[in-house]
N, C-alpha and C positions, 0 to 999 in steps of 0.2 A: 580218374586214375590212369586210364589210357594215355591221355593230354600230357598228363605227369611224367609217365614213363618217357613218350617221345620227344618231352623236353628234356631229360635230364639225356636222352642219348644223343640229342641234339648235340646238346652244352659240352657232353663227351668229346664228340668228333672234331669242333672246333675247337675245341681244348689240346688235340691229338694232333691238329692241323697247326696252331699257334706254333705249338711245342717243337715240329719239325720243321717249319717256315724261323726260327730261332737258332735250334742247333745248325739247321743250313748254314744262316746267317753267319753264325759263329765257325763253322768249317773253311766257308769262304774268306773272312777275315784273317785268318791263320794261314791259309792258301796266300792268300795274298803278300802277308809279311816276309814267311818262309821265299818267294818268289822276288822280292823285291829288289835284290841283288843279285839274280839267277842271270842278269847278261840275254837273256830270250826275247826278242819282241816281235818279229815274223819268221815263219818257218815255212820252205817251201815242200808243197805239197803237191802233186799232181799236175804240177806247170806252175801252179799260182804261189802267191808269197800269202798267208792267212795270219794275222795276228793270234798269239800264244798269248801273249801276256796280259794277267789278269785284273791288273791297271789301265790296261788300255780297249778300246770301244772296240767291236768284232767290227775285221775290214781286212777286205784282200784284193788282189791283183795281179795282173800278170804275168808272170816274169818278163815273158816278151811281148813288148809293146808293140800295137797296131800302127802302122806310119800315120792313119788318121785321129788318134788319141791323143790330147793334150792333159797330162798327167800332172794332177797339184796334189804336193805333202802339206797337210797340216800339221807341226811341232809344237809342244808346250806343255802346261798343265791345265788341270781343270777347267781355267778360263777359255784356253785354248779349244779344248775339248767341248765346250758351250754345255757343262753343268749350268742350271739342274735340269735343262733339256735332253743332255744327252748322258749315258750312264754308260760307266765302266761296265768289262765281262762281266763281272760277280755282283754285282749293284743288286741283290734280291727284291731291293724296294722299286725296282725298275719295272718287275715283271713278279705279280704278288700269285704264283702258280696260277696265270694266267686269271685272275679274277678279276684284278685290276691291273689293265696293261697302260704302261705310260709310255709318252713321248718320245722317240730318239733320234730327233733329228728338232733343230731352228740352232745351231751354233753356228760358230761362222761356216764351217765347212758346206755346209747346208749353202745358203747362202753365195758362197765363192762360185759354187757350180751356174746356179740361177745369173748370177753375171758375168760368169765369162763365157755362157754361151749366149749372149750376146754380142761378147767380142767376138769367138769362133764359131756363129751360127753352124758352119758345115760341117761341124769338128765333133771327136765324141768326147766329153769334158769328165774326168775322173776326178771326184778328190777323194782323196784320204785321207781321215782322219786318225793319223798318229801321232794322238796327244798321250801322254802319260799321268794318271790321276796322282793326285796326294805325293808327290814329290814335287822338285823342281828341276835347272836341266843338272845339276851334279848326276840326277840319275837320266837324265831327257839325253845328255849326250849320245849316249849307247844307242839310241834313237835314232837319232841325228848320223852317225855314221853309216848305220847299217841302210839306211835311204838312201844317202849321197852314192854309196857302193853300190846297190843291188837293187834300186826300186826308178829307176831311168827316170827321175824327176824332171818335165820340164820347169818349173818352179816348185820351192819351197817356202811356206812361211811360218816363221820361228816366233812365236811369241811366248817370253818365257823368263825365269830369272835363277839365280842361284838359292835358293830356300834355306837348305841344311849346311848347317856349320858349326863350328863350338863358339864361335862369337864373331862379333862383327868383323874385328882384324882377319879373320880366318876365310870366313866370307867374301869380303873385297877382295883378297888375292885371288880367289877360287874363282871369282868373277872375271876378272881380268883373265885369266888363265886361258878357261873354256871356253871365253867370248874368241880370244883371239884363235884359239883353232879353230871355231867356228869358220872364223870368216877366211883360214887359212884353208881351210878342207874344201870352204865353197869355191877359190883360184885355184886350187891344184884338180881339183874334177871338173872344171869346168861349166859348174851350177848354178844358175841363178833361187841366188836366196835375200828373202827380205826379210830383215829381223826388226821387230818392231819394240819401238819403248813401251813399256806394259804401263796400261792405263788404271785407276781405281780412282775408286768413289772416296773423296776429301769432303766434302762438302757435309754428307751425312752419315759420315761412320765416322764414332768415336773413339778414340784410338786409346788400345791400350794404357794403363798407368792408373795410380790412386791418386783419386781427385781428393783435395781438399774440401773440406766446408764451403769456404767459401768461393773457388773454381766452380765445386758442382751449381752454387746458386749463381752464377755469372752464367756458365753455361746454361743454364733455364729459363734466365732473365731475357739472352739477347736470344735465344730462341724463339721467345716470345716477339720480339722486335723491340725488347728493352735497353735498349745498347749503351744508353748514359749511366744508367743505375746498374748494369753490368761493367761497363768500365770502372766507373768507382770499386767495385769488391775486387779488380785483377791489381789495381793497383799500377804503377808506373814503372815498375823496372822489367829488365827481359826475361819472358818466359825460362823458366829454368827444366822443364819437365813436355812431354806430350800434351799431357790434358791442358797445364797454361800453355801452350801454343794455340790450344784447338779451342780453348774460352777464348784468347784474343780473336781468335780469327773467328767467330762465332759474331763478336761484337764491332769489328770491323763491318761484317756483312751485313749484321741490321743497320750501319750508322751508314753504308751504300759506297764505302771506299773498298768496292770488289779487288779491285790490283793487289793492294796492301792485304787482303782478307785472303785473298788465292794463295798470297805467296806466304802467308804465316798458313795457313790448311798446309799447305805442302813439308812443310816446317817440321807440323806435327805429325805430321805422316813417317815422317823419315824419322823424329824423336824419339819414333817406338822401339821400347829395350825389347826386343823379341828376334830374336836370329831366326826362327822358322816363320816370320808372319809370312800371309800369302799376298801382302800389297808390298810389291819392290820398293829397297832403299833407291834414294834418289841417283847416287852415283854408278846404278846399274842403267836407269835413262843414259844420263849423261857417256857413258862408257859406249851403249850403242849409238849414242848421236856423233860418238868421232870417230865410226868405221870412216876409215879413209876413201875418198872418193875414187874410181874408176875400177873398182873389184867388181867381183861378181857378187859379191854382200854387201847390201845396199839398206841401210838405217831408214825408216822408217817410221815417223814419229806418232805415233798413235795418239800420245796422251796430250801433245799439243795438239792434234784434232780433236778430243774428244772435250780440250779446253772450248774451241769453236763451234762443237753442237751444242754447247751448254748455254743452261742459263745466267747470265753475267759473267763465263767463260769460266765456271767452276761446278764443276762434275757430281754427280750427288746421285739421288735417287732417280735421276731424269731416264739413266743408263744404264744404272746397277741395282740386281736386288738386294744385296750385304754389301760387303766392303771394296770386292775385286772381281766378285759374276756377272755377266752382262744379260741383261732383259734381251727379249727379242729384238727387239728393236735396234737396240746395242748392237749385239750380234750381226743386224742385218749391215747397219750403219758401218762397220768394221771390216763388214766381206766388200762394203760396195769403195769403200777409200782405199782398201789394197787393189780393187779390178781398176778405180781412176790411177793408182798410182804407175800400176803397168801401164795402163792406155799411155801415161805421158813418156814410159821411161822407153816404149816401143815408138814412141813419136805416130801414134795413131790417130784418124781423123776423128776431127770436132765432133760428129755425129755419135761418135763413138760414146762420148763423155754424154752426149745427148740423151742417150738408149739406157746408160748406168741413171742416169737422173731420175727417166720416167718409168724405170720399172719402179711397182710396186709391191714387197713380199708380201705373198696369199697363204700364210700360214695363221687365218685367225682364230676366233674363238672355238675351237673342236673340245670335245665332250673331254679325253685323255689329256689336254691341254690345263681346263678347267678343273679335271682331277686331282692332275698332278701339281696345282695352285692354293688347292684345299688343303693337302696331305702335309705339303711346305709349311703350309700358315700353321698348322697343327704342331708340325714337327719344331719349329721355332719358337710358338706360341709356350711350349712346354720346356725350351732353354731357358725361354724367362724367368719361367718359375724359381729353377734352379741357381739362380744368378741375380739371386738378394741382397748378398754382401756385396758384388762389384759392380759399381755406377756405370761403365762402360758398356759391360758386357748387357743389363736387364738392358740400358736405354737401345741399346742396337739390336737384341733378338727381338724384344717389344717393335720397334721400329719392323723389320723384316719382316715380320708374322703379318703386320699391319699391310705389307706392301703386296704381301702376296693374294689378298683378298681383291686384288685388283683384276678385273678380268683382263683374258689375253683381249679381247678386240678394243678395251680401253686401250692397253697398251700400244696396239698395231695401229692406232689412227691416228697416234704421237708422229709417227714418220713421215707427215705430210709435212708439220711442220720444222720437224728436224732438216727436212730434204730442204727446203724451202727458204730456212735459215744457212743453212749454208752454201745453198746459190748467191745468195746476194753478201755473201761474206767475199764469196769470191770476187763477183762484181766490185767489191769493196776495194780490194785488193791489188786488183786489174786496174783500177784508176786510183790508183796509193792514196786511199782517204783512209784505209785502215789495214789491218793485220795483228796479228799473234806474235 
């Protein structure tokens, strides 16, 4: 009887604990919408500038900078931000009242610091991370200026795209728009900013749209490595839709003609009828690959690097856990190509590129890490469910769920070879037997 009683006040208290771990939940989400046009992103408080806004990761600094401090802004969205390692103010599943406390730190920003105080061993190396979650830069500009003005940036790096629009025409413009003040605000203050092509996973995320019958079984077939009896079901004329993009190029990539298969993946990537996806259309790359040369914003091509860490030089689960988040390793891979990029654009010594080679990131398998891998696979594992009717969606949250059962120190031991692989891409390079 006793037993009974202490379970049933048990079952109460976690019932009472659910209930306000929910409406939290639900306060902060309403917080956050109401705020999302609010113009707020650091407020200076007692010298320091402290992030207010509840999209963006708790980070401050000092109004007045140390002569010995070399100060990096991280800009973007959640990519940028290094979800699902690092979580927004309000992210309650970040910090479960302290029961289970997860991760907030392996994004790039993380990362950035570890190699560039390599380059400025003497120096004290700050980043900040002001990324803005769940938007793009329509709302990241407000971001972007209040740094350029009031946060004494020795560098900035922008990775990021326009998201929100009423449709693709609306979009493009808005693109062009904001990219070019960007890089007007970065010559008129005198800042060095690297804006990078935003990279995503082509290779194993299926991209929006209703597959056909016989698409879906094309898609299945060369998945399998069936690529003759998937070409027969696409048949011979040009993809008209995302998913025939992303079947051809499915069966290109079993049949080993990567080129032809990269470049129909990219196809369907950009095919996608979705004005808020979070993986960029193509002509937002291409818009930062022709920042004009000799500014203080300087393009940055990410996604043609991130073609060169790949396998067969097409991006996939190598790097990302869903469609546009980057794995640790990604992340790491990302901070250590922007610290080379500076090395060259500073004309700094060989050795220097030496030091970014051989470090290697010590963020392995820790318990919060391991947690926070579990809760994903759970959380994803349960989209599938819900995602019966659309071919796309069950195959990709099934996929993620799947990926997240991966430990972190499986993942971290990939960097040997990634690092390894792109040494000798470069040697490649340096004696013109190959390139991107």
């Amino acid at each position: 009887m006793r037993k009974g009683r202490l379970f049933l006040i048990l079952f109460n208290v976690l019932g009472l604990l659910l209930a306000a771990f929910l409406i939290s939940g639900i306060l902060a989400s309403l917080r956050m919408r109401s705020r999302l046009d609010d113009g707020h992103f650091f407020a200076l408080k007692d010298g320091r500038y402290v992030s207010v806004n509840p999209l963006m990761v708790r980070q401050e600094f000092d109004a007045e900078k140390d002569p010995s401090e070399f100060r990096i802004f991280v800009l973007g969205y959640s990519q940028a931000m290094g979800s699902p390692y690092v979580h927004q103010d309000n992210d309650k599943v970040a910090d479960l009242f302290n029961l289970l406390v997860m991760p907030n730190e392996g994004g790039i920003s993380t990362w950035l610091k570890d190699y560039f105080s390599l380059i400025y061993p003497g120096r004290k190396i700050k980043v900040v991370n002001a990324a803005l979650a769940m938007t793009g830069f329509e709302k990241g500009i407000g971001v972007y200026e209040q740094v350029l003005k009031e946060g004494k940036p020795d560098l900035v790096v922008l990775l990021t795209h326009v998201r929100r629009a009423a449709d693709d025409k609306e979009r493009r413009a808005l693109s062009r728009s904001l990219l070019d003040r960007a890089v007007s605000l970065a010559d008129s203050t005198g800042t060095e900013v690297y804006v990078l092509t935003v990279p995503s996973n082509i290779r194993d995320w299926v991209p929006d749209g209703p597959q056909s019958p016989s698409v879906a079984r094309a898609i299945e077939l060369c998945s399998s490595g069936q690529a003759a009896q998937g070409f027969a079901l696409l048949g011979k004329g040009r993809p008209a839709s995302a998913p025939e993009f992303y079947g051809r190029a499915k069966c290109l990539d079993a049949s080993g003609d990567y080129e032809k298969a990269r470049a129909m993946y990219i196809a369907a990537k950009d095919a996608e009828d979705d004005p808020a996806s979070n993986r960029p259309p193509g002509y937002w790359n291409d818009m930062v690959r022709g920042i004009p040369k000799g500014g203080k914003a300087r393009p940055l091509d990410m996604e043609r690097l991130f073609f060169a860490l790949s396998p067969q030089g097409i991006p996939g689960f190598n790097l990302f856990h869903d469609g546009i988040h980057l794995t640790l390793r990604g992340n790491a891979l990302a901070a250590r190509e922007i610290a080379l990029f500076y090395a060259r654009e500073h004309s700094l010594p060989p050795a220097t590129a030496d030091a970014l080679y051989a470090y290697k990131p010590a963020l392995y398998g820790n318990l919060r890490l391991k947690t926070l891998y579990a809760l994903k696979a759970l959380k994803w594992l349960r989209s599938s469910y819900h995602a019966e009717n659309d071919a796309a969606r069950q195959a990709n949250t099934g996929a993620v769920s799947r990926r997240y059962l991966l430990t972190p120190r499986e993942e971290c031991d990939m960097l040997d070879y990634e690092i390894n692989f792109r040494k000798q891409l470069l040697k490649e390079e340096a004696a013109g037997k190959g390139g991107q």
